[in-house]
Every structure is written in C-alpha cells, then in structure tokens.
N, C-alpha and C positions, 0 to 999 in steps of 0.2 A: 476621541472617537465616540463620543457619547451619542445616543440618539440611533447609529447604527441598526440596524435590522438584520437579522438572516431567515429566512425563508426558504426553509427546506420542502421542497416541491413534488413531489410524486407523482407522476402521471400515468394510467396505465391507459395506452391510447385501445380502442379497435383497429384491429387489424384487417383492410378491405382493399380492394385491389382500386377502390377510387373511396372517394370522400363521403362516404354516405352511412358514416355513425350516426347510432341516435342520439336525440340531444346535443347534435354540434357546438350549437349557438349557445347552450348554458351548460358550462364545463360544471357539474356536480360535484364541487368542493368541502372541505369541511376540513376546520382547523383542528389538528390533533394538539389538545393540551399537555396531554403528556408527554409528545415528545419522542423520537427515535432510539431505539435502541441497536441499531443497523448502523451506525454512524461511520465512512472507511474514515481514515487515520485523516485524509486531508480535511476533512468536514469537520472533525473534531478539531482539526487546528482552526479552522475557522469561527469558530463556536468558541475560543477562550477570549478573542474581544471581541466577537461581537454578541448581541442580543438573540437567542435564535426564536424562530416559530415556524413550525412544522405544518406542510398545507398537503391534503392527500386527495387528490382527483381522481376520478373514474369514470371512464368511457365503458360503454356496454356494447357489442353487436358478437352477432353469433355469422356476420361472413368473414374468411380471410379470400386470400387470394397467392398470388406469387409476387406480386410487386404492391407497393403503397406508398406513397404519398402524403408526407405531413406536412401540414402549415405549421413550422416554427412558433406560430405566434398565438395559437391554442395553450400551447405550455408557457409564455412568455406572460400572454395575458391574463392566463388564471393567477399568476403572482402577485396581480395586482401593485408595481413598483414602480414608484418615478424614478426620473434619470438622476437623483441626488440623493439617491437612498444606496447604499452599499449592502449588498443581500448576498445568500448563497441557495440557488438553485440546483436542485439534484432531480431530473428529469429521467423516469425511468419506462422503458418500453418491453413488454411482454410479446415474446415473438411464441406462441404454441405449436407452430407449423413454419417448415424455412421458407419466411419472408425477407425481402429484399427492400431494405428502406430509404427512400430518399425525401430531400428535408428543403422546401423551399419557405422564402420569406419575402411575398407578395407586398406584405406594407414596407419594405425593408425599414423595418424597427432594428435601433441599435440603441443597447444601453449596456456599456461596460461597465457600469456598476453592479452587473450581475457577475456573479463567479460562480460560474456554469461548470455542472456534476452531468455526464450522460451517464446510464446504466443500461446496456443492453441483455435481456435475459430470457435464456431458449435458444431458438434457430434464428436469431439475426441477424443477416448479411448485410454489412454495409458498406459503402464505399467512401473511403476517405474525402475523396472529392465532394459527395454528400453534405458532409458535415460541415461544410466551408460556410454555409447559409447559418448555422449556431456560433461560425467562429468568430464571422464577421458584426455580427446580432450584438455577440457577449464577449463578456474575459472568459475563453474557456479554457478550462485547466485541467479536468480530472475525465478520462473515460474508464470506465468498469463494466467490465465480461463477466456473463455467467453463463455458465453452461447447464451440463444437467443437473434433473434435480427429481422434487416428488413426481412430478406432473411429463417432465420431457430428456428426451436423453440425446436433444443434439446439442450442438455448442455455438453459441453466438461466435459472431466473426467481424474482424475489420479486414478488408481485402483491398489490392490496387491499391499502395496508398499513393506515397507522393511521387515515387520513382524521381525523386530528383529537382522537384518541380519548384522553382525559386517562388512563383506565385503563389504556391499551394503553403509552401515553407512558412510564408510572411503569417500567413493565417492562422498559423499552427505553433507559432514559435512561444507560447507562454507554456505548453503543458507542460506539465509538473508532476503528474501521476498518472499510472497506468497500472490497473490491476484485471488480475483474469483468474476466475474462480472455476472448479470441476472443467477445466477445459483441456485441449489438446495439445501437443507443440505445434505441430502444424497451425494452428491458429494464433501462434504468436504474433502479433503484429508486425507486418514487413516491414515497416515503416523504421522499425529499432534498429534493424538489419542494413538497409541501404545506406551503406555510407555514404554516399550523395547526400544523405541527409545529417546535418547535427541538431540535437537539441538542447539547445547550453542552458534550457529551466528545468530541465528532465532532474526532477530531485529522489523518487522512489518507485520503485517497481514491484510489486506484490503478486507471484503466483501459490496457490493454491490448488494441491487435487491435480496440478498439473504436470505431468511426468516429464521429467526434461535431464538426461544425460548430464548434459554441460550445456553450463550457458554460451549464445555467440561468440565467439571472440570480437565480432563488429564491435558491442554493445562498447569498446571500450574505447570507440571513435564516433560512435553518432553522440552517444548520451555520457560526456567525458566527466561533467560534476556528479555525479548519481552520488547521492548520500545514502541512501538507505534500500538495501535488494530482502527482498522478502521472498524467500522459497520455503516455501511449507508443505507439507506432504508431497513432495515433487518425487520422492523414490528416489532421490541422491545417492550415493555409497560417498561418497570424496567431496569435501570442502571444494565450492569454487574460487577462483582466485579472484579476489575482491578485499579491499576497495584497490581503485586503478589510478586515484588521484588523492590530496591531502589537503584539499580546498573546502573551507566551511562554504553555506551555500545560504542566507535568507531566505527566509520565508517570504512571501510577493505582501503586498497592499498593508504592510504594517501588519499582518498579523501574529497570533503568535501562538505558542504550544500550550495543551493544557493537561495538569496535573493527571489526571484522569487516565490519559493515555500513553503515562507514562509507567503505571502503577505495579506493571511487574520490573522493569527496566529502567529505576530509575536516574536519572545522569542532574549533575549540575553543568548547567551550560543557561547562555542567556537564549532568554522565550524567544526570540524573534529569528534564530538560529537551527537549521535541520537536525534532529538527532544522525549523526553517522553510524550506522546499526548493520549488521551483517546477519538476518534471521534464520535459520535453519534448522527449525524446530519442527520434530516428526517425520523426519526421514528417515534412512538407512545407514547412515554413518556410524559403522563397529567400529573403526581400530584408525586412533590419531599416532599410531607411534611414531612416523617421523615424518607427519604435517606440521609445517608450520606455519601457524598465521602473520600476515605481515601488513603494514600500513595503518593507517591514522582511522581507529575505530573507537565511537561513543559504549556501544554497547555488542558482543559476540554473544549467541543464543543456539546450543543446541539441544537443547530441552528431548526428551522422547525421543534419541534416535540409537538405545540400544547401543551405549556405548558401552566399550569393556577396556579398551585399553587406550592410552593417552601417553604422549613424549613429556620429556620434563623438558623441551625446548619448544611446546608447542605454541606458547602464546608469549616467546622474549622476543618478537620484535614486533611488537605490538607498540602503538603509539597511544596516548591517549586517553587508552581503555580504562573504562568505570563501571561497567558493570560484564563481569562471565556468568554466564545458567547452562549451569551441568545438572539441571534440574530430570530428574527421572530417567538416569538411566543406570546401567548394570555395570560402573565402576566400584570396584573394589577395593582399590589402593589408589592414590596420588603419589606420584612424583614429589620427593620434598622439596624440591627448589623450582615446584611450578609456576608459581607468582611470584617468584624474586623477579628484581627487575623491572617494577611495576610501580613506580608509585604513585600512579595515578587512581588505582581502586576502590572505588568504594563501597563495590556488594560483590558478592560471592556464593551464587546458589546451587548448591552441592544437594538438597533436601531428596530422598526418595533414591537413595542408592544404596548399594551394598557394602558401604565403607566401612571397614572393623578395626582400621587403625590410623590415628591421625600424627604424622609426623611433627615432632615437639619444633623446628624452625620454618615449617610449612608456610605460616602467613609472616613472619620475620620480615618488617622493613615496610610493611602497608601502612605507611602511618595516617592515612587518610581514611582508611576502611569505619565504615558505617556499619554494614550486615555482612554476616556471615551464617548461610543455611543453612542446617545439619541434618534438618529432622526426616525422622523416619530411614534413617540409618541401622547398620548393628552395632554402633560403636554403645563399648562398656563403658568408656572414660575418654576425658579428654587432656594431654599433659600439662602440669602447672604449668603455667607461662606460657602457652603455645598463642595468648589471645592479646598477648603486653606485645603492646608497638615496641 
C-alpha cells in the first residue's frame, strides 16, 4: 500500500441561508505540518497504513440563516485527490446558531477512494436523507457530534433518518463509527434504534458527556457486530450489558490499528482486527458486587467511577479478556480469586486506589500477565510469590 495518502481535511464552512460566502471560489487552505492532535479512534486507524497530511480550510461570513445549502464539492475539491489515491477526509461544520443543513453534489463527483469523516459541531440539524449526496460521492464511514462547548450550548443532531428505507440503507451500509460528544439522549441517532434498519459494519459507538440511563435494547438488532461501545461520562450507576455477539469484525480497506491508540489498553490481536473493548470510564459505577461481566471482551475499563466494592465472580465469564482498568477508583480490597479463570490476561491496572492488602493467590494462574499496576496505592508490602506464575 505504498504511495498511499490520507488527507485530513477540515472545513469550517459559512453558515448563510444561500451560497454567498466570501471567497467561494478560493477555499483558503493551508497544510498543517504538524498534524492533528484531535484524531477520533477511526482516523487513527486509518493513519497506521497510510501516509497522512493534515489540510485546514476556512470559510469566513458573518450571515447565518435557518436553512443552508452546501456543495459537496467545495470540501471534496479543496482535497485536491484523484480517483487512485486512497485518502481520509474528516470534513467538519461549525453550526453557532441551529441551522438545518443540506448537501448537494451538482457535478455528481464520485471518488470512493475517499474515507469520509463528517463532524457536525453546535446546533446542526441534519437530515439523513441529506447526507445521501457524501454517501454516494465517497466511502463514508465515520459521523461525529458535538455538542456544547466554550462558544454554544446546543447539540448538533441527525434526525428522520432512514425509517426503513432500503434505498437510503444501500447508501449508508459501510458506517463504522458513530460518535456523539456533550450531547443529549434524545439526540441519539434514530437511525440505531429502528430496527427496520441493520448495520452489519457498525463496529464502535462512542458517547461522551452524554447522560444515558441504559442503552437501547434495539442496538442489539440494528448494530449486531458492534465491537467496541464507548460510554464515558454518561452518569451510568450499572454496567450495560454488552457485548451481544462473539464475532471478530475487520477493519474496511486493508487498514489497520496503531500502537498509539492502543497505549493505555494494550491487547495482542492481529492489526487488521477491531479491538473488542467495553469503555466505561468516568461514570457512577459504586458497587460490582454481584455484576457480572459476560462475553468475548479484548479489553474491560472502568477507570474513575468511584468504585468501592467488587464480586469475586465479577469478571469469570469473561472470554478473551487482556486487559481490566480499575485504574482510580476507591477499592480497598480485592476478592482473592478475581482473575482466577482467566488466562488470557495480560495487564491489570489497579494504580490509584485504596488497596492495603494484596492477597498472596490473587494473580495465581495468569501466566501470560505482562503489567500489573499498583501505584499509588497504601499497600505496605506485597507477598513473596504473589507475582510467580
């Protein structure tokens, strides 16, 4: 795959109720050498084969409107890409006031060599139906919400999506990621929800800031391969029950994972393969006493959620597992026979708790184990042989 390119794009359009930014015709570009440090998780996968460079546009006008209109091909053509170049486009729109966007493509330009990122950010309403003009354009894979922030306190939004709609489905059927930052439940995409719809590439889902009870019970009929659920700050109290399936899942176009975004959670698995990850780091989860986790997981994370008490059954029917982060929270004891049962392990991040005494058969039988994290614990000592496979 030598030669490769990716082309990280940034666009921050005007927002006008018709087409009358200034500078239309010369999209003010300028290649960022250095590089993003914003990267979500799929971008970074795409970024460990290919070559990237980072391109940041900006559009200027001081009118919005309620409704607006963009040509596709402002953001398509600042990338500057033939159709036999393999790139990744991360197209992003600043809504400061709720606008309603829709997306046509007058030259109908199509070049599936682009692996198209939307970011919608603020008050943007869009309609699925909308987005059909990027689907059919590009390979598009990844859409990213964001909500409030310094500047605005509403939440971008996908609305109407498919309801069903085999036509719309066809268009739609590569995505892979969906992430939704500071946002609402209510703004969860309907689209996950209607079981009318499946999405068999649907590999991860990432919320953020967004407060969510329980997950759908749909999600475990539209999106059946989901490798990897991301809830973070969601105010959880209780594990949701996931994963729903025990199926690895590739990664699309030969690409493959990179070191980098592996580096708190690290797993041996082959690059070209989903991490299976269960995130739930920074919620409210006090007391695992008789949760238990179950199904075929790369990595379990509850980092920050103010944990105090844990079952010694909570992680034995776990499949797979290689990496648990019990990283920062308010356990005091372990269960001695928590990881019996396990030998698949190879980290164990304990670091930042109130642990004062560590049972001498505790890791017993991990003969695979790599790291084990203790620090910043009150432990006095730790027993001979507690660390001998």
């Amino acid at each position: 795959m030598g030669g490769y390119v990716v082309v990280l794009l940034t666009v921050v359009v005007c927002l006008a109720p018709t087409s009358t930014c200034q500078n239309e015709s010369k999209l003010p570009c300028r290649l960022n050498a250095k590089g993003s440090s914003n990267l979500s998780n799929e971008e970074k996968k795409e970024a460990a084969v290919l070559q990237r460079k980072y391109v940041e546009c900006m559009l200027i006008s001081q009118e919005s409107g309620v409704k607006f209109t963009f040509d596709i091909n402002l953001a398509l053509d600042a990338a500057e890409v033939d159709n036999n170049t393999l790139v990744g486009v991360s197209v992003t729109f600043l809504c400061p006031s709720s606008i309603e966007l829709d997306f046509i493509n007058p030259q109908n330009t199509s070049n599936k060599n682009i692996l198209l990122v939307l970011f919608f950010r603020g008050a943007c309403k869009v309609w699925t139906r909308n987005l059909v003009a990027f689907a059919k354009a590009t390979d598009f894979r990844t859409i990213r919400l964001k909500g409030k922030n310094t500047k605005w306190s509403s939440v971008s939004t996908l609305t109407n999506l498919t309801h069903g709609s085999e036509s719309l489905l066809r268009d739609f059927r590569k995505i892979t990621f969906i992430t939704a930052l500071n946002s609402l439940p209510e703004n969860i995409p309907r689209m996950l929800t209607d079981t009318k719809n499946v999405w068999p590439n649907m590999a991860e889902i990432y919320f953020e800031d967004t407060p969510i009870k329980e997950i759908p019970e749909q999600w475990k009929i539209t999106m059946p391969l989901l490798q990897g659920l991301y809830l973070v700050k969601c105010n959880l109290t209780k594990p949701p029950e996931f994963p729903w399936n025990n199926s690895t899942l590739e990664l699309y176009r030969e690409l493959g994972r990179t070191d980098d975004s592996e580096q708190y959670f690290p797993v041996e698995l082959q690059s070209n393969l989903y991490v299976r990850g269960l995130y739930l780091g920074y919620n409210n989860i006090e007391d695992l006493t008789s949760h238990e986790f179950r199904g075929f997981l790369h990595v379990l994370s509850l980092r920050e959620n103010g944990l105090k008490a844990i079952g010694s059954s909570c992680f034995r029917n776990l499949k797979g597992i290689q990496t648990i982060d019990l990283f920062k929270n308010n356990l005091a004891s372990l269960p001695q026979n928590l990881f019996q049962g396990l030998p698949s392990l190879l980290n164990i991040i304990l670091g930042f708790n109130n642990l004062t005494v560590i049972h001498q058969n505790i890791f017993k039988g991990l003969r695979k184990i790599k790291r084990i994290a203790l620090d910043r614990n009150n432990l006095h000592s730790i027993p001979t042989g507690c660390l001998v496979h």
